[in-house]
Each structure stands twice: as C-alpha cells, then as structure tokens.
BAMAR-69122 format. One record per residue (C-alpha): residue in three letters; z, x, y. Coordinates in steps of 0.02 Angstrom, whole numbers, plus 32768, in hexadecimal, padded with zeros to 4 digits. Last residue first. Layout:
N
AlaZXY
...
//
This chain:
667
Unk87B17232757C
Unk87ED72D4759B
Unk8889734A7568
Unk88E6739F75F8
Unk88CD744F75F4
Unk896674C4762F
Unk89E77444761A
Unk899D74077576
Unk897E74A77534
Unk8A4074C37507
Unk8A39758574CD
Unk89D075B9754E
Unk8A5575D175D7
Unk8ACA7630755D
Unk8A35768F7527
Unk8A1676B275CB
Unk8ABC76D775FA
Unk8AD77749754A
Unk8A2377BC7574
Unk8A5E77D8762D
Unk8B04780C75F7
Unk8AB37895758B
Unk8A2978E275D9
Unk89B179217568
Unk88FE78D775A6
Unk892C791F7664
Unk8891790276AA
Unk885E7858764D
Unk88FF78447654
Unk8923781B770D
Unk8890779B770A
Unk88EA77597684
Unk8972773A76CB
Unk891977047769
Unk88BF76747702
Unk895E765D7698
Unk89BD76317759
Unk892C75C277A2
Unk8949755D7706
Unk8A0C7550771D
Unk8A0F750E77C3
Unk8AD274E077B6
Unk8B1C755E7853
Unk8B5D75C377C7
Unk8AD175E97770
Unk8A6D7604781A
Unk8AE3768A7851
Unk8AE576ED779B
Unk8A1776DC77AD
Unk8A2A77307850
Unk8A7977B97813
Unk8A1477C87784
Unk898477CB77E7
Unk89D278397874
Unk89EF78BC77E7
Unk893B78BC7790
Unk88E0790B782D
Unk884878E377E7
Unk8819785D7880
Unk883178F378F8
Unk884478C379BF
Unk884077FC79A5
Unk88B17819790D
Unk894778677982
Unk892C77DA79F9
Unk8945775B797D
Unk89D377C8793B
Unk8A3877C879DD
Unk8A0977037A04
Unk8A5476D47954
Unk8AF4773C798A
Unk8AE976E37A43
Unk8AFC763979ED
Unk8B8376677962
Unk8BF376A579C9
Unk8C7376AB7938
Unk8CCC774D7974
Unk8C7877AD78CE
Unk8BD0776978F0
Unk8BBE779579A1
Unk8C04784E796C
Unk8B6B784278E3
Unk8AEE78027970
Unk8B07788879F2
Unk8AFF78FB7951
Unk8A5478C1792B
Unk8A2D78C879E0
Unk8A56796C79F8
Unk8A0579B2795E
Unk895F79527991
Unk892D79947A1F
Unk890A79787AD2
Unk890E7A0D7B48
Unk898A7A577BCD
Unk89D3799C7BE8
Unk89E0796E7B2F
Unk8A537A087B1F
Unk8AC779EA7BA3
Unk8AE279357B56
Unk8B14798E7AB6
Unk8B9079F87B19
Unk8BD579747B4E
Unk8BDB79177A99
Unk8C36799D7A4E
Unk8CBC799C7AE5
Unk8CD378E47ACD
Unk8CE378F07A06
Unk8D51798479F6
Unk8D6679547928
Unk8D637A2F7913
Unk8CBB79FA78BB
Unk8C6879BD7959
Unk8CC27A3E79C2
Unk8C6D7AC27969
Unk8BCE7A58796A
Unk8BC57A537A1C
Unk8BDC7B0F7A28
Unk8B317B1E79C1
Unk8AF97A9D7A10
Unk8B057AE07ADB
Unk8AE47B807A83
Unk8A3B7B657A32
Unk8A067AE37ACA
Unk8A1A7B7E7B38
Unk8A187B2A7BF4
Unk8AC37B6A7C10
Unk8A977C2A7BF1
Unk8B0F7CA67C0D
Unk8B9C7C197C1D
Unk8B4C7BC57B7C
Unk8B647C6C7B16
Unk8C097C827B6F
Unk8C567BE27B25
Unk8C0A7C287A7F
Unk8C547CBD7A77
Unk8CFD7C6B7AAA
Unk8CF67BEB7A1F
Unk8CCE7C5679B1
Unk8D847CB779C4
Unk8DD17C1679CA
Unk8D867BD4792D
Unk8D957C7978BE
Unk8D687C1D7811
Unk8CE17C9F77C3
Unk8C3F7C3D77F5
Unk8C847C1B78BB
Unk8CA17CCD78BF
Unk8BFD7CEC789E
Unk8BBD7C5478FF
Unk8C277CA67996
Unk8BD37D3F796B
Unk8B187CED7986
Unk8B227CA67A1D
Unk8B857D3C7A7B
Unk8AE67DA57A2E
Unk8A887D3E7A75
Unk8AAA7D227B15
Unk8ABD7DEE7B53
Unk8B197DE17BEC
Unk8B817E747BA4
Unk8AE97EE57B95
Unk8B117F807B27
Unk8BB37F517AF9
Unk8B777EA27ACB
Unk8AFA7EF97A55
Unk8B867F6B79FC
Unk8BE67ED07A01
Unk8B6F7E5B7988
Unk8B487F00792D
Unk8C037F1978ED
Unk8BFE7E7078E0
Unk8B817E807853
Unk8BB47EF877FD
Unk8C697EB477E5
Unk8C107E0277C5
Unk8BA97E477721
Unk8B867DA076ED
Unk8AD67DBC76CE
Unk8A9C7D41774B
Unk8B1E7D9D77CF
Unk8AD47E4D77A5
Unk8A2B7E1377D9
Unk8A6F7DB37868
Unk8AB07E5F78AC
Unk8A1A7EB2788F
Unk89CC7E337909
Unk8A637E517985
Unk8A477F107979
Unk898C7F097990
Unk89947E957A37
Unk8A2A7F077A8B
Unk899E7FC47A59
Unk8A11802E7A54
Unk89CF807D79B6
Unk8907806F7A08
Unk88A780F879A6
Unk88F680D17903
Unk892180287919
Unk887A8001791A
Unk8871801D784E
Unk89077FC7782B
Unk88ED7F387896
Unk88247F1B783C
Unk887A7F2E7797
Unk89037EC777BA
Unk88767E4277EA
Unk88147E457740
Unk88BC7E3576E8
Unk88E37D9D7742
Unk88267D507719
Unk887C7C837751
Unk87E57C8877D1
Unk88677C94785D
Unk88977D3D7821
Unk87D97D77780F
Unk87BA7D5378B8
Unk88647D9A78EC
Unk880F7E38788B
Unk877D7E3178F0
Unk87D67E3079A0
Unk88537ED4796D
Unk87B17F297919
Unk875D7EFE79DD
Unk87EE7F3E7A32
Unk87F27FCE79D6
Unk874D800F7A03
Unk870F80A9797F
Unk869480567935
Unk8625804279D8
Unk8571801579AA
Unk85A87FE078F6
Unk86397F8B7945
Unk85E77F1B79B8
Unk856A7EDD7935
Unk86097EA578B0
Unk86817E57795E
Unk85EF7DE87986
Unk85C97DB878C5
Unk866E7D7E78A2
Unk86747D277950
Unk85DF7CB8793A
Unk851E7CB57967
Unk85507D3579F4
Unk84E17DC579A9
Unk84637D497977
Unk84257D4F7A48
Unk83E07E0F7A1B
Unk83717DE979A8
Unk83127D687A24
Unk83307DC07AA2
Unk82DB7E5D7A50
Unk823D7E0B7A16
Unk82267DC57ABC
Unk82327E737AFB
Unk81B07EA87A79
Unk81467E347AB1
Unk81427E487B57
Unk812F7F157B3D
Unk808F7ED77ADE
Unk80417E617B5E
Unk806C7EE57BD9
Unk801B7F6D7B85
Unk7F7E7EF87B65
Unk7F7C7EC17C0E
Unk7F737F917C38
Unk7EE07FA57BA7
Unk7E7B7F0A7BF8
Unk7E827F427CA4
Unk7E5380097C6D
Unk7DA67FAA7BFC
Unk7D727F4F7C94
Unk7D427FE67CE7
Unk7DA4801D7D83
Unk7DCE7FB77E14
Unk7E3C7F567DAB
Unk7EAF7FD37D6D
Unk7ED77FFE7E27
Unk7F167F507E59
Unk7F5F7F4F7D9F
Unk7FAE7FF27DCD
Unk7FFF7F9F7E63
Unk80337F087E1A
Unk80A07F717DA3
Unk80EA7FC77E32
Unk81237F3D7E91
Unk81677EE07DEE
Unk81C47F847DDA
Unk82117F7A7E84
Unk82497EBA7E7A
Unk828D7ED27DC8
Unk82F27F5B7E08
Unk83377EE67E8D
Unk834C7E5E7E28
Unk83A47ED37D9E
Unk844C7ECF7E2B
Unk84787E1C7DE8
Unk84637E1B7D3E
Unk84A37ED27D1D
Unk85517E9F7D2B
Unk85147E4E7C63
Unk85057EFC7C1F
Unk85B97F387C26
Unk86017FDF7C4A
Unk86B97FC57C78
Unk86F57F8C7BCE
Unk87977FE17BD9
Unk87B57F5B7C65
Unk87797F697D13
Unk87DF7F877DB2
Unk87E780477D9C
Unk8748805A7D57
Unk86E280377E15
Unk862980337DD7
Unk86407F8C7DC4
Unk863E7F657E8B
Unk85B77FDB7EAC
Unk852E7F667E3C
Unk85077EED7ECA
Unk84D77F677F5D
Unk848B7FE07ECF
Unk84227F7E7EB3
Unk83F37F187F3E
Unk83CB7FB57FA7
Unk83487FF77F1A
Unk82F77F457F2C
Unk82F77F5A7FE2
Unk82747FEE7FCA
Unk81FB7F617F96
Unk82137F41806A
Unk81F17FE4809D
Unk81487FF68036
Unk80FA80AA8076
Unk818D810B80BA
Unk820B80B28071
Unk81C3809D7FE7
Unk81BB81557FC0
Unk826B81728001
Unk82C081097F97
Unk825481527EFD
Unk829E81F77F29
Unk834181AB7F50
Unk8348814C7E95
Unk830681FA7E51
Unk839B82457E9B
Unk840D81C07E5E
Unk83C681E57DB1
Unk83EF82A77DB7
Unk849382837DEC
Unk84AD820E7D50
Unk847A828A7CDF
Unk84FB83077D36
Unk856D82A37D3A
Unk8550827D7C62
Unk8540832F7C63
Unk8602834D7C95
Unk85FB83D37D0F
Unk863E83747D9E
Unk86DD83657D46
Unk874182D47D0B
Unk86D082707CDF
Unk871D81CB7C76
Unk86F781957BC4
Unk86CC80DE7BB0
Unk868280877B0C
Unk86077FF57B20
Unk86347F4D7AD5
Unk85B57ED47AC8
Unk85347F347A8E
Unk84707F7F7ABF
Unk83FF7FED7A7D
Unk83567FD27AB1
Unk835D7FAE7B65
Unk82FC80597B9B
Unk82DB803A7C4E
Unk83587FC27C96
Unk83E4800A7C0A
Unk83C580C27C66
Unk83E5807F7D05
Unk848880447CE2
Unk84CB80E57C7C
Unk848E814A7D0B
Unk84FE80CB7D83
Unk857580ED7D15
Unk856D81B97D1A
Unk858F81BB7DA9
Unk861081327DCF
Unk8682819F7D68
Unk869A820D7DF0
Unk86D481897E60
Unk875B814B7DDF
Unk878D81FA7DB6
Unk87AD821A7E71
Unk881381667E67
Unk887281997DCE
Unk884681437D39
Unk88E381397C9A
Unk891D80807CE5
Unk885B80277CC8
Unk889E7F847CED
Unk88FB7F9C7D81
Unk89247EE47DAE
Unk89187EB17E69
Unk88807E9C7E94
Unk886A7E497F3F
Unk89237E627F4C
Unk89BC7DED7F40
Unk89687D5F7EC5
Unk897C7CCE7F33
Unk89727CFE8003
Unk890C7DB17FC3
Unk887F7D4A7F7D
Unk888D7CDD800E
Unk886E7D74808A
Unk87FA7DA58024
Unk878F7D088026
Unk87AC7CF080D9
Unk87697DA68109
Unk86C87D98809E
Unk86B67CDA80FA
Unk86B17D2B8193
Unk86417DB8815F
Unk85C77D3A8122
Unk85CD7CCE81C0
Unk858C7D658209
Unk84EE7D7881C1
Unk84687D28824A
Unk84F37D3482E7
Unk84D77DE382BB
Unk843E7DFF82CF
Unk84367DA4836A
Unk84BE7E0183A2
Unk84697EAC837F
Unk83E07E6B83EC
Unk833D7E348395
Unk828D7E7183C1
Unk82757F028339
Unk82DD7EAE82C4
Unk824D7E1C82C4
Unk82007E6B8210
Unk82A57E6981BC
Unk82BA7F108165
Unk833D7F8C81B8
Unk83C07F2D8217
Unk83BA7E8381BC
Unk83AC7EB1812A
Unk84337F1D8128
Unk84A57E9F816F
Unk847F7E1880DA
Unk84997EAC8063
Unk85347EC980B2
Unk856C7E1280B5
Unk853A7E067FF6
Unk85A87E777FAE
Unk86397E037FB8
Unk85EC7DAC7F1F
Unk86017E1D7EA1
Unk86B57DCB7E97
Unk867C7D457E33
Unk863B7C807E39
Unk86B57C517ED7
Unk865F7CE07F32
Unk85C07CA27F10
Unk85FA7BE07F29
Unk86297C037FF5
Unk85917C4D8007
Unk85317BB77FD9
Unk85827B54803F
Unk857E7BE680DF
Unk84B97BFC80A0
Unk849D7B4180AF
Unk84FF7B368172
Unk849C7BD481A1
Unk83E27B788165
Unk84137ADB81BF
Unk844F7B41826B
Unk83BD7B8F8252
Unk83AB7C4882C5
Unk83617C77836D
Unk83257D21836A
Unk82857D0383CE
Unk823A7CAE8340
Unk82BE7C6C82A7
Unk831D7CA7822D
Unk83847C4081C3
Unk83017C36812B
Unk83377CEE8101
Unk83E87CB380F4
Unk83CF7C188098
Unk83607C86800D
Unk83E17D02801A
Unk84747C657FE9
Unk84067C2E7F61
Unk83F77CEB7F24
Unk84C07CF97F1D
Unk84D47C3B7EE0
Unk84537C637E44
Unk84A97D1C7E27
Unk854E7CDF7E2A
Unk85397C547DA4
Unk84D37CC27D34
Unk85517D517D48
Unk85E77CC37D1D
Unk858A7C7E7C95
Unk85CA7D0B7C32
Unk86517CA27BDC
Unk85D17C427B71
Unk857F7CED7B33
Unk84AD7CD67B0E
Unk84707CDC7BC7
Unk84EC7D677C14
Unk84EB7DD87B7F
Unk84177DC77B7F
Unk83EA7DF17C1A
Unk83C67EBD7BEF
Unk834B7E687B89
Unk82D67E577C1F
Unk82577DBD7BF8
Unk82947D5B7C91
Unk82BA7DE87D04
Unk82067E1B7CF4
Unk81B17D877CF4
Unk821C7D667D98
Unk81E27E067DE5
Unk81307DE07DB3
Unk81207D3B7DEF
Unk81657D647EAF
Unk80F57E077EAE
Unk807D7D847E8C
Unk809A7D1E7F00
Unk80AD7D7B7F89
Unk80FC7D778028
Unk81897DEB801D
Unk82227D9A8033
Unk81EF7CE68029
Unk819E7D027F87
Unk821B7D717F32
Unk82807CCD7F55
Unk82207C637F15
Unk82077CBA7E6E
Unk82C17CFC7E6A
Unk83047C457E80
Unk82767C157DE4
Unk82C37C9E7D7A
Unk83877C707DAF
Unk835A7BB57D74
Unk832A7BED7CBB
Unk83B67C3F7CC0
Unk84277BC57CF0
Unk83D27B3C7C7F
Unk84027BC07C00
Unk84AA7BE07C24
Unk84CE7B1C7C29
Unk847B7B037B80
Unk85047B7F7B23
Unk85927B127B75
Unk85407A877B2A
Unk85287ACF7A7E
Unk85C97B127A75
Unk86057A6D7A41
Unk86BA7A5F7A8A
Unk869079BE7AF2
Unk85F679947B33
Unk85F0795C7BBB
Unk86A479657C06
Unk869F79FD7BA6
Unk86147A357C0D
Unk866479F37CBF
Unk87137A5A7C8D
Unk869C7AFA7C72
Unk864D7AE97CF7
Unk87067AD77D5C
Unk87337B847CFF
Unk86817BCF7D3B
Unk869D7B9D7DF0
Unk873F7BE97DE9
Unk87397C8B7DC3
Unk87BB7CFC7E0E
Unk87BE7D8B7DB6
Unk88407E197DC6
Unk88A17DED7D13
Unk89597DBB7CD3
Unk891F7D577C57
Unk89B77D837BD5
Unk8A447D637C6F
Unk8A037CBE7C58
Unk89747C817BF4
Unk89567BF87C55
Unk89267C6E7CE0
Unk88927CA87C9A
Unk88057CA37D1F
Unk88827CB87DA6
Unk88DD7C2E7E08
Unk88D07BBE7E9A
Unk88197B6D7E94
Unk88397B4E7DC7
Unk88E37B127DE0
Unk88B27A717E69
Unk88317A4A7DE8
Unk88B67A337D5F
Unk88C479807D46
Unk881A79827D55
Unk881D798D7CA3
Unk87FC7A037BF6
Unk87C07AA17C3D
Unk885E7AD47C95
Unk88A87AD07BEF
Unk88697B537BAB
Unk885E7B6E7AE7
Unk87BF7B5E7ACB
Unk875E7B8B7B63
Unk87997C217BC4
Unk88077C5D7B48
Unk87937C407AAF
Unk870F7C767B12
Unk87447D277B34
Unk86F67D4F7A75
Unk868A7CE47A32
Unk86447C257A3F
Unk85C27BEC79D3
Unk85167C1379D4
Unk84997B947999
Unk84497B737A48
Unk84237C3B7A62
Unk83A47C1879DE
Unk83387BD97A97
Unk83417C847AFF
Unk82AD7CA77AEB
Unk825E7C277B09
Unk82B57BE57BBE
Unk829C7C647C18
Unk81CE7C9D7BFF
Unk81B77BE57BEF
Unk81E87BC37C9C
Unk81AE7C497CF0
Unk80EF7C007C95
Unk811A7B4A7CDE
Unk81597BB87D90
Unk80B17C117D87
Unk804C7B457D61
Unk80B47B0F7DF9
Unk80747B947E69
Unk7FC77B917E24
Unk7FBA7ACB7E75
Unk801B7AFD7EFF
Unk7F747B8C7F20
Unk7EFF7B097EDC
Unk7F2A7A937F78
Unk7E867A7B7FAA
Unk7E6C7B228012
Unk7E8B7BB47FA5
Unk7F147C2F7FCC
Unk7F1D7CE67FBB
Unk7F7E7D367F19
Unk7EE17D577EBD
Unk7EB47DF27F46
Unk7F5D7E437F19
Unk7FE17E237F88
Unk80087E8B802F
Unk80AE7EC38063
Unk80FE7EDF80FE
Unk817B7F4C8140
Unk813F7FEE8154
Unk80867FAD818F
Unk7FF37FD38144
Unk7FA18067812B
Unk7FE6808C8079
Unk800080008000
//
C-alpha cells in the first residue's frame, strides 16, 4: 500500500460497490459465509458436558438458581458462595447472571449453557466483520479478519468450556463499545451524544464481563491521538471529550472494586512471584502468546508455569527476540499502513493485563485471554494475506490458484483441529486425561481427576490420583482433606483427622475440611466436638447446602427438631434439593404436622421423582391421613428404587392385604 496515505487503506478492486444494491446484497451473503465458518465447527461442542470450574460456577452455586440473589451477584466475587474457599480477584458478574438466565432456560442441561457460547461466538465474528469495516474501510479486509478469527483454533477453550464465556462475553461488549466509539465522531470534532450514551452502556457491561476491560480507555485514547483521520484538526479537548467517559467510568469501577473487596485485587495468588520476577516473566509470555497465534498445534488446558528469574533465561531471551520482530513489523506499518499497525497496538493493549503472574493463578498461561487481543493479530495477518492475493493476481492464473489452494488447505486443517480439539471438554474424565498427557506433572489437575474418580464411586482410582500429586504438592490444604476422606471410608479415623487438621493448619478458613471432621467425629460418637466443626463449616460458608444439612442432620438425630429444621430452611434458600426437604418432611412427620410433612415430600419428588425417601415418607403421611391408595402407589414408587427396604415391603403388604379398601369391587 505504498504511496498512499499513512492512515488510510485501500480495498482490493472487488471490494468497490456496485450500483443496484449488489454491494448489501454480497454483504449479507459474507456475513451467511461468517456465519457458517463460526457456527460449524464448533457444532460437537453441543454434547459436552460441564468440566472443571463449572461445577462451582454452575452446579453447585446458588447464585444461579433465583433472582433472589441478583443483589449478590453485582456485590460479590465470582465465587463468593464458596466462602473463605472462593476467595478470588474476579469480579464477573455478567457471566454469573447468564448463567442464572440459562438455567432459568434450561435448567442444568449443559446443552443450553453450551448453545449460549456459541451464539456468542458466532456473534463476536459478525461484530469483528463490521467493525473491521468501519475502521478501515474495506470489506474485504473486514471478511478476512473475521474468517480468520472464526476458523483460529487458538478460540477453541473459550467456545467449547461453559465457564469461559466470560472472554466471549467481554470481547463482544468490548468491540460493541469501539464500534460506539468510532461511530461518536463527528465533522469538525463535534461528537454523538447517541453514539457516547451506547458506548457508556456498553462500556459499563465490558467491565462488568472481566477485568480485561479497563484496557479499553487507553486503547480508546490511542486511537484517538495517533490514527483517527480528523486528529489533525481536533483540539486535545475534543479528543478527549470523545474517550473520556471511559476514564470516568475506569475510575468508578475501581473505586467500587476497592469500596467491597478492599483492593482492586486483593488476593495474591501467585505468593512465591516477586514483582521484578513478575515483569520478567512477562517476556517470555508474551513469546509464549505469539507463538500459539502462529503454530496452534499443540494446545491444553492447563499450561505449566516456571518463572524467569534472570535475563539469561532463553525462554526471555525467545521472547525478546519476538517483541523485536513485533517492533520491526510495528514500524513497517507504520510507515506504510498506519492504521493495520493498530492491530499490533490492540494486542498487546488487551493481553498486558495477563502477563502480570502475580495476580493470576498457577495457571497463568492460558489460551482463552487470547480471544480478545487475537483481533488485532487477526486484523494484521488478514492485511497481509490480502496483499499477496492483490499481488498473486497480477501474475498468471496458475500463482492465484496455488495461494487459494494454501488457504483452502490451512482452512481445513484448522477446522479439522476445532473440531478435535472441542472433544477435549466432552466430560470431566476425559478433560483432566488430555490435560495431563500435555502436562503430567500438574498436581492440581491429578487432585481434580481423582475427585472425579471419587464421586464416580472408583475410591481406589482417586487415592491413586492424591497419592501421586501429593508428591509434588504435600501441603497442598485440598490434597490433605481428600486423603483424609480416604482414610475416613476405610475407618482409619486416627489417619484421617490427623489430615483433617494438617489441612485446617494450613488454611484455617478452609470449609471443607471443617465439614468433613465434624462428620468424622460425628461417625465415631463425639457430638459436641462435631458439632463445632460443623457450626464453623456453615460460618465459613453459610450458603453451603452440604453443611447447612449436614449440621441439620446432627441436630435431627440429637431429637433438636427446631434447630434441625432451621438449618434445613437455610438450605432450601442456597439451592433446592431434595435432602432438605425430605428431612423438612420427616421432623413434620414426627410432631404430627401432617399437612406441611406431605407438602415437604411433594416438593422433594417434584425435584427428583427417584428419590425413594420422600415417597415413603409421604406414603407414611397419606396412610395415616386415610387415602390408602395414593399411599401403595407412593410405596411402591419408593420400592421400585429401593426393592429391599424392609418397612416399606410390611406397609404395603399391610395395605394390600384387604383389597377392598384399596380397590373397591365393581358392578
């Protein structure tokens, strides 16, 4: 594109308009082909269940479950629920309240939740399409970046992962709210009050989606300055008065992020990273980054961190080497395509805030934060490709029809790798199997697998997995309280309080492992002593519907009826479920309220019609309230899940044995 201006761009000769309306008309039939190029791919990502950080998110939160809790999801972090356990820097709550509208939907099928990322997606590649459009003025540039970004398999962690629908939700609000900001110029530096109002909504929901989000301002201001074609005639205030409702918001986001959680991040989660470390591991991440845009062969789910600690380290110097290419090619464009030299900008604008270890778990390279920055990579290699097809094309036909080939192929092979790739998250056996062949030597993963295993009734299968991580993690609080139940289901209670309080030691405000020693002690007779672990379980973690029954059912048995049935009634208002209603119903039963016992196990049924417990129970009620046929229908309801169960088997046959009062003969 030499010999035109800095700033500007010019399309291919295709890219003109035709009179008629044929250019809308090839618009629509490019955002049909977009379309496709999102959607089909990513289609066996449908039968995936949910893995990993969805069971906290999803499953087992109680945010998702009612509005109830709407005022808790805008207030609190992206785990609070969890207690002192979910003690976390992200604040995420437009993904917790789309997660509340998809079970509203469609309840706990992951199928739903699974649809949402992909209509996401599929939305992200048309946003990119129009917006590449209105940025640089061509459509095909415009059609090529989104093509690009669609088919990339770098995308795939964000599309086929339920809980990842944070980077697709903060990358469609993020490009949304440039589009409103590029639209808010107008001539002679006057600005859209319309356009500003849409970017300060849409605004408001990037920063609401993830924390990436307060990049945006900058990028906004950089713009601005250096490649909007009117910067030449606009004051500095005009400029300003364009992106400063950004900064203000910026300022009231932190500011509120400080008001509730006491810093803007205020968990170290990466404790053994010094800050100079921190900084000098950004290196040789940002390397790491740009290697997975160009060669996205081998990828995983959990990627291995080793700090830099010296400037000698090869993988600092690797990463050196590719941030001077990156300024090379920086300087390139911007002497001969300024504007494609944005996409460089965008980058590493959006990536900087991973780069920083220090407020990032152990897994602090991850390949869905490239969603957002790969725009601007996608935006300079769709620049380049177009390009050599410009240049292709003025040769013979034969050099136009080898490079189409070489993209057809590299498309399909791409394809070929989503595809592949999105069976990694089919279900959580297989997740935690393909995450530890790339990285075999993550603990945290063995320590996920093996609770896996545990809660597939395989106990041996998930000592293994404990044993084995416990090697390179032996402090590890979550190891010690899983050996722990190990040695409590073989009776071995010595053991296994000794790893109850070795874990409690380690992190006192550890739920769990309060949880599970006070049903230890609870197992070998020591009622006051469980009672205490227990009481603190729920104080850790009051909207735990394990320890809000689990301590219910202490008092249940000690005959503390009103106590049992608070805790109950705590319970039911963190998340429905049956336990709590069936023993709602039995302490009903045993105080002869017969009406609100019957109501209990109704409601118990409703939520899980093989829960053989509440039928009995509510068979019992109906016996003695006279309807007798109702009652063997629910008895044997109850037994035809529990076949062997003994006073079920004598009521019914006590109920059966004079068939006149169940079936009245006929005339």
């Amino acid at each position: 594109m030499t010999g035109h201006p800095p700033d500007t761009l010019t399309a291919p000769p295709e890219s003109s308009e035709r009179p008629g309306g044929q250019g809308s008309l090839r618009h629509t039939w490019l955002i049909v082909i977009l379309l496709l190029l999102g959607v089909v791919p990513y289609t066996n990502t449908l039968q995936n269940g949910f893995v990993y950080d969805d069971n906290n998110e999803v499953l087992t939160n109680p945010y998702v479950r009612s509005f109830a809790h709407l005022g808790d999801i805008f207030s609190t972090r992206i785990l609070a629920h969890l207690g002192a356990r979910g003690a976390t820097n992200y604040y995420r709550p437009v993904s917790i309240l789309g997660f509340l509208l998809c079970y509203k939907l469609f309840g706990l099928l992951p199928y739903g939740f699974h649809l949402v990322n992909l209509v996401l997606h599929a939305l992200m590649v048309c946003l990119l399409f129009g917006l590449t459009k209105r940025l640089f003025h061509d459509v095909w540039l415009g059609f090529a970046a989104a093509a690009l970004f669609a088919l990339h398999p770098i995308h795939t962690e964000s599309v086929a992962w339920v809980s990842a629908v944070t980077d697709l939700e903060l990358a469609v609000f993020y490009l949304l709210t440039f589009w409103f900001f590029l639209g808010s110029a107008k001539p002679n530096g006057e600005r859209s009050e319309l356009a500003q109002l849409g970017m300060a909504g849409s605004f408001v929901l990037t920063v609401l989606s993830k924390e990436q989000a307060v990049t945006l301002p900058l990028l906004a201001m950089v713009y601005e300055h250096f490649y909007r074609g009117d910067r030449a005639t606009t004051t500095w205030s005009q400029k300003v008065a364009r992106y400063g409702v950004l900064w203000l918001l910026v300022v009231a986001y932190v500011l509120f992020r400080i008001r509730f959680f006491g810093a803007f991040a205020p968990i170290l989660l990466t404790r053994q990273v010094t800050w100079s470390e921190a900084v000098l591991s950004s290196v040789p991440l940002v390397g790491q980054y740009l290697w997975k845009m160009v060669w996205p062969v081998h990828l995983s789910a959990y990627y291995a961190f080793h700090k830099s600690v010296t400037l000698l380290d090869p993988r600092v110097l690797a990463g050196a080497v590719a941030l001077g290419l990156c300024g090379v090619a920086f300087w390139a464009l911007w002497k001969h395509a300024r504007r494609v030299s944005f996409g460089l900008v965008w980058f590493f604008i959006t990536l900087a805030p991973v780069l920083n270890a220090r407020w990032l778990g152990p897994n602090v390279f991850t390949e869905r934060y490239l969603y957002l920055p790969s725009v601007g990579l996608c935006w300079v290699a769709a620049w380049g490709i177009l390009r050599i097809w410009t240049k292709a094309s003025r040769r013979a036909l034969a050099w136009r029809v080898a490079f189409g080939m070489v993209l057809g192929v590299i498309g399909v092979l791409a394809i070929v790798r989503i595809v592949t790739r999105n069976r990694d998250w089919r279900d959580e056996v297989t997740y935690y199997r393909v995450a530890l062949a790339a990285e075999p030597e993550a603990s945290s993963l063995r320590l996920n697998l093996g609770a896996v295993y545990w809660n597939h009734m395989q106990p041996d299968a998930a000592e293994r997995e404990w044993r084995e991580a416990l090697k390179s993690s032996p402090n590890s609080v979550l190891l010690l309280n899983n050996l722990g139940l190990v040695s409590m289901r073989k009776k071995q209670y010595g053991e296994a309080t000794d790893y109850f309080e070795r874990s409690m030691r380690l992190r006192p405000n550890y739920t769990d492992a309060h949880l599970n020693l006070g049903r230890l002690y609870e197992q070998i007779g020591k009622i006051p002593e469980a009672e205490i672990q227990l009481g603190a379980a729920v104080a850790l973690a009051p909207l735990s519907v394990q320890a809000r029954n689990e301590l219910g059912n202490l008092y249940l048995t000690s005959g503390r009826w009103r106590e049992a049935e608070a805790q109950f009634q705590e319970s039911l208002a963190s998340i429905a479920n049956p336990a709590a209603y069936d023993a709602i119903g039995d302490i009903n039963a045993r105080l002869a309220r017969r009406e609100r016992a019957e109501q209990a196990y109704r409601q118990a049924i409703a939520l899980d019609d093989f829960d053989s417990h509440s039928h009995f129970g509510l068979a019992g009620v109906l016996e003695a309230t006279g309807r007798r046929e109702e009652a063997v229908r629910h008895y044997r309801a109850g037994l035809s899940v529990d076949p062997l169960n003994p006073d079920a088997q004598a009521a019914l046959k006590r109920l059966t044995s004079n068939s006149s009062h169940v079936n009245p003969p006929k005339n």
